[in-house]
N, C-alpha and C positions, 0 to 999 in steps of 0.2 A: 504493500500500500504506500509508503512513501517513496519508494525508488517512481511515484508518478509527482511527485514535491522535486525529489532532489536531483532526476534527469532532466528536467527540463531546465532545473537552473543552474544545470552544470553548462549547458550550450548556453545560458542567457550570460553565465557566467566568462565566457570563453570569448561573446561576442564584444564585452568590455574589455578584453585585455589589450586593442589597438588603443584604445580611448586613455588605459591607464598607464600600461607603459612605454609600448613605443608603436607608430602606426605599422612598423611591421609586423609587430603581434595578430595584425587583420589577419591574418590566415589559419587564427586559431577554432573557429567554429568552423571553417571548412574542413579541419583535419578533423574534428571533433566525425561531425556528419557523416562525412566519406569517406575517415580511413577509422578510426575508431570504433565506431557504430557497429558496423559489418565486421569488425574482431568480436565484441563482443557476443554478436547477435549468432557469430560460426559458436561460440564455446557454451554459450547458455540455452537452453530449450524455449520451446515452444511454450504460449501461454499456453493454461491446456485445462484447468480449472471447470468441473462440471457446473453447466449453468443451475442448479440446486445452490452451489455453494458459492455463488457470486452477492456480496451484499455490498451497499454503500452508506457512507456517513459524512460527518460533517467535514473530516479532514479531506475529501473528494472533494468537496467546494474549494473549500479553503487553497486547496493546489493549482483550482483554475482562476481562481479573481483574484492571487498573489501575482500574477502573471501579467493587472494591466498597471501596477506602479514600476514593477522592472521595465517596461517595455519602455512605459511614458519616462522611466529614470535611461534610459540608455539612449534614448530620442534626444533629452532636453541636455545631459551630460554633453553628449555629441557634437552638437549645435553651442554647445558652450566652447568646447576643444577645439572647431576649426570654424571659428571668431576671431582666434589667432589670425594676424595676417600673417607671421610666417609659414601657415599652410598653405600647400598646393593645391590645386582644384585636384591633382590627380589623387593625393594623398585625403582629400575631405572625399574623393569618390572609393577609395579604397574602405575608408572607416565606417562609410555607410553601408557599403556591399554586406560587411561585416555586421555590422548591427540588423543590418537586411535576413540575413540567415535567419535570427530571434524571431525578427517578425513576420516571417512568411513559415518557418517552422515550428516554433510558437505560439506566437502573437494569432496568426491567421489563424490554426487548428482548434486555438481553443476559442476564438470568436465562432465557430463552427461550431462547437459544442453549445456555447451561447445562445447563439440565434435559433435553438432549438428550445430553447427551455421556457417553459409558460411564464414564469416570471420576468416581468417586463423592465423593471431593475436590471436583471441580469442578461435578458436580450441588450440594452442600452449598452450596457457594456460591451460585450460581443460586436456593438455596431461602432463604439468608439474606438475599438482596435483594430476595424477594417478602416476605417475613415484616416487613422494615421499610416497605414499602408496605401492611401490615396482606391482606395479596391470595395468604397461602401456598399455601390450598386448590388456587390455579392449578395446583399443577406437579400434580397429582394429576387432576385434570378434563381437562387440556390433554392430559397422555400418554395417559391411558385411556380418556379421553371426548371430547371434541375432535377426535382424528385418525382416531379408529374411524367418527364418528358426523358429520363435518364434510357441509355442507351437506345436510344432512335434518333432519326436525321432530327429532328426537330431542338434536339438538346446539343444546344455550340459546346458544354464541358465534357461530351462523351466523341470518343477518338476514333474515326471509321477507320476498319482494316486497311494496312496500305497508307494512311497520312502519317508521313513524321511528324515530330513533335513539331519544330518550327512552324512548318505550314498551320498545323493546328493552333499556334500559342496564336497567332496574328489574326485567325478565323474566329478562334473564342473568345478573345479580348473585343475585337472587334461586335460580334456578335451577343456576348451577353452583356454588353453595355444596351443595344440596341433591343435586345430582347427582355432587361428588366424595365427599361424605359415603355414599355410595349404593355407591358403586364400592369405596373403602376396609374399608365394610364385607362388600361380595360376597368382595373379595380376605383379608379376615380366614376370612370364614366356609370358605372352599376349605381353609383351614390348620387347621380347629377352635380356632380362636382366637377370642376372644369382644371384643366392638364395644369394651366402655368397659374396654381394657387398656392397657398402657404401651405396646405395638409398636401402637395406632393413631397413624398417622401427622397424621390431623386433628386429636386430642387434640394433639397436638406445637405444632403452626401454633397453635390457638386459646391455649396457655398462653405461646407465645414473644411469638404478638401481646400477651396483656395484660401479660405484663411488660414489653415494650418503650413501653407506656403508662405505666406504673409508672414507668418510670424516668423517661421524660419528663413527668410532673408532679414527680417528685424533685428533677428539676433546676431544674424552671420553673415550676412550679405550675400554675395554670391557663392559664397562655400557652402550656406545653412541650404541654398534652394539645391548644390549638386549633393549635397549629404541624405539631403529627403529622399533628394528625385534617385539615387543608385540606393537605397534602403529598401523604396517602396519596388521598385525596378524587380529588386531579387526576391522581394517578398511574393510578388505576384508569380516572378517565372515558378518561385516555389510551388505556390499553389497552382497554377496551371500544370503544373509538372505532375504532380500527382493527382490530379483532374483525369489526365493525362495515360497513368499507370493503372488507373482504378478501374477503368472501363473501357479499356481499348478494344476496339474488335468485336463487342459484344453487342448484340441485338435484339430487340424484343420481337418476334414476328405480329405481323398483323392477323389478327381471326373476325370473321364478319364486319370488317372495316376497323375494327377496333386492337389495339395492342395490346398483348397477353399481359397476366400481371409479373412484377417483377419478383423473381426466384433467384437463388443463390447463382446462377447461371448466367447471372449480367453483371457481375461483380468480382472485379481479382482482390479475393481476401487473404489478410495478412496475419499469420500469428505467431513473427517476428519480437521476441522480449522487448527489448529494446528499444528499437524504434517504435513500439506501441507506449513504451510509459514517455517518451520524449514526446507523445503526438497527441495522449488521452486517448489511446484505442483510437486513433483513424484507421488504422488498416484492418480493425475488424468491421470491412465495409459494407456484405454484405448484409448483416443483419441490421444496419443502421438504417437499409432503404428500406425494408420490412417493417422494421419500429423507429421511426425517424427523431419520437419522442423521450426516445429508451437513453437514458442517460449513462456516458462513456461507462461507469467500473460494470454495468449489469447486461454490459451488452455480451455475447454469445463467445465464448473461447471453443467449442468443439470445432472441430474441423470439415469446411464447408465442402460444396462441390469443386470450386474452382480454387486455386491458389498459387499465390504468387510464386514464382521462382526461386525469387533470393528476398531481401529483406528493403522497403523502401529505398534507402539510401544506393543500394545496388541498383535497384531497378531504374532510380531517379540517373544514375551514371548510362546506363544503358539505354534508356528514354534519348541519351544528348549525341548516339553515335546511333543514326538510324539501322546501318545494313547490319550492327550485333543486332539491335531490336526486334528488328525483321526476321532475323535468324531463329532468336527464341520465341518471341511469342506469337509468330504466324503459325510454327509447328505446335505451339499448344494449341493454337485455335482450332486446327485441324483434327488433334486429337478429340473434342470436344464432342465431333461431329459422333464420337463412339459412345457417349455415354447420355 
């Protein structure tokens, strides 16, 4: 139960050490992630915990709303460090990348978990740690668009067989901007409320993000707007990235015009130690489209139909060199067609 406390703030921990001692430390959550993660994840097992014996309490909160003063202390620390004018733009873009990892590793997954929960305190939160990754629009796209429309053309975050990642980050960025904008205003128009009022929630996200620019040029000038803009940058490839790994390839078929329901079969689930307590259980995916409302420690550790190969962090390496990607998990797709 605490290794979901003290992994996450080992990387939030990691991503401060450019800030604290020197900007070449920046490279220390990328080792953490990509070379670390996957040591540990080859020597420790599988989650594997009977859903019987799965229970939550209050230190399971307590691990995810610790998570939005780190984020906001490593944002505002940041913006304070390269204030300095003798920073380079290149070295304020280094420091953010780094802090980028937190919050597109972090920051994002557990605004995820967030934006899921009936309490609306704790959705705000979850939306003020997409809003400082510049990436509000998510909570709106991801409830309404996302889980309705998950693996069929119609859902920009799910990855057709055959698209690399690039093409895809530039079509779903692109596109679930456009398609929460879409959604918000169907949900306006159902109330006779009209698109460019104060209750649209997208107008909200687009004026928090540019003040949150605002501020960091206030503080930093031109170093605080490239510390945000390469923070938010990697936060997002993060999430698109495993957007990206979660549901590649996979497809709902159509039956009487309509698209079957969603089964463990549209989903690459993960039960990877490690990078599950560093994520709050994202990569136990499947079950989360089934119970969207099922909060991360109770979600389902048995072993589903589909499963990932290697552990996020791996997958997220392989996601960034298409023809490996293509190699493995076009032959898992294939296999599929067996069971």
């Amino acid at each position: 139960m605490i290794f979901y406390l003290v992994t996450p703030l080992i990387l939030i921990f990691s991503s401060s050490l450019g800030l604290l001692i020197d900007p070449a430390w920046s490279i220390s959550p990328f080792v953490w992630v990509f070379v670390l993660v996957p040591i540990i994840d080859l020597v420790l097992p599988y989650l594997s915990k009977q859903d019987v014996d799965l229970k939550e309490n209050l230190f399971h909160n307590f691990s995810i709303l610790i998570v939005l003063p780190c984020i906001l202390f490593l944002i505002l620390f940041g913006l304070i460090v390269v204030s300095d004018p003798r920073i380079t733009f290149f070295t304020a873009a280094a420091l953010g990348a780094a802090v980028g990892m937190s919050g597109g590793s972090i920051g994002i997954t557990t605004a995820h978990e967030l934006i899921h929960r009936q309490n609306k305190y704790m959705r705000g939160i979850g939306v003020l740690l997409l809003i400082v990754c510049c990436y509000g629009h998510f909570r709106i796209e991801h409830i309404y668009g996302h889980h309705r429309n998950v693996a069929t053309k119609e859902d920009p975050a799910t990855a057709r067989r055959g698209e690399n990642f690039y093409f895809y980050f530039v079509r779903c960025v692109i596109n679930s901007v456009i398609s929460s904008w879409n959604i918000e205003k169907d949900i306006l128009d159902r109330k006779n409320i009209k698109t460019f009022s104060v209750q649209n929630r997208m107008l909200h996200y687009f004026v928090l993000e540019f003040l949150f620019l605002v501020i960091a040029y206030l503080i930093a000038g031109t170093n605080g707007l490239i510390f945000v803009i390469f923070h938010s940058f990697v936060s997002i490839i993060l999430l698109e990235l495993v957007n990206y790994i979660q549901h590649y390839g996979l497809e709902r078929k159509k039956q009487n015009g309509r698209y079957e329901r969603f089964t463990d079969l549209h989903s690459w689930n993960s039960r990877h130690i490690s990078a599950n307590w560093s994520t709050f259980n994202l990569g136990l995916h499947a079950e989360h489209h089934q119970s969207a409302s099922k909060h991360y420690p109770l979600l389902s550790q048995e072993e589903k139909a589909i499963e990932m190969p290697a552990n996020y962090s791996i997958m997220l390496i392989m996601a960034l060199i298409p023809p490996l990607w293509f190699f493995v998990m076009d032959k898992k797709i294939d296999n599929l067609k067996t069971i």
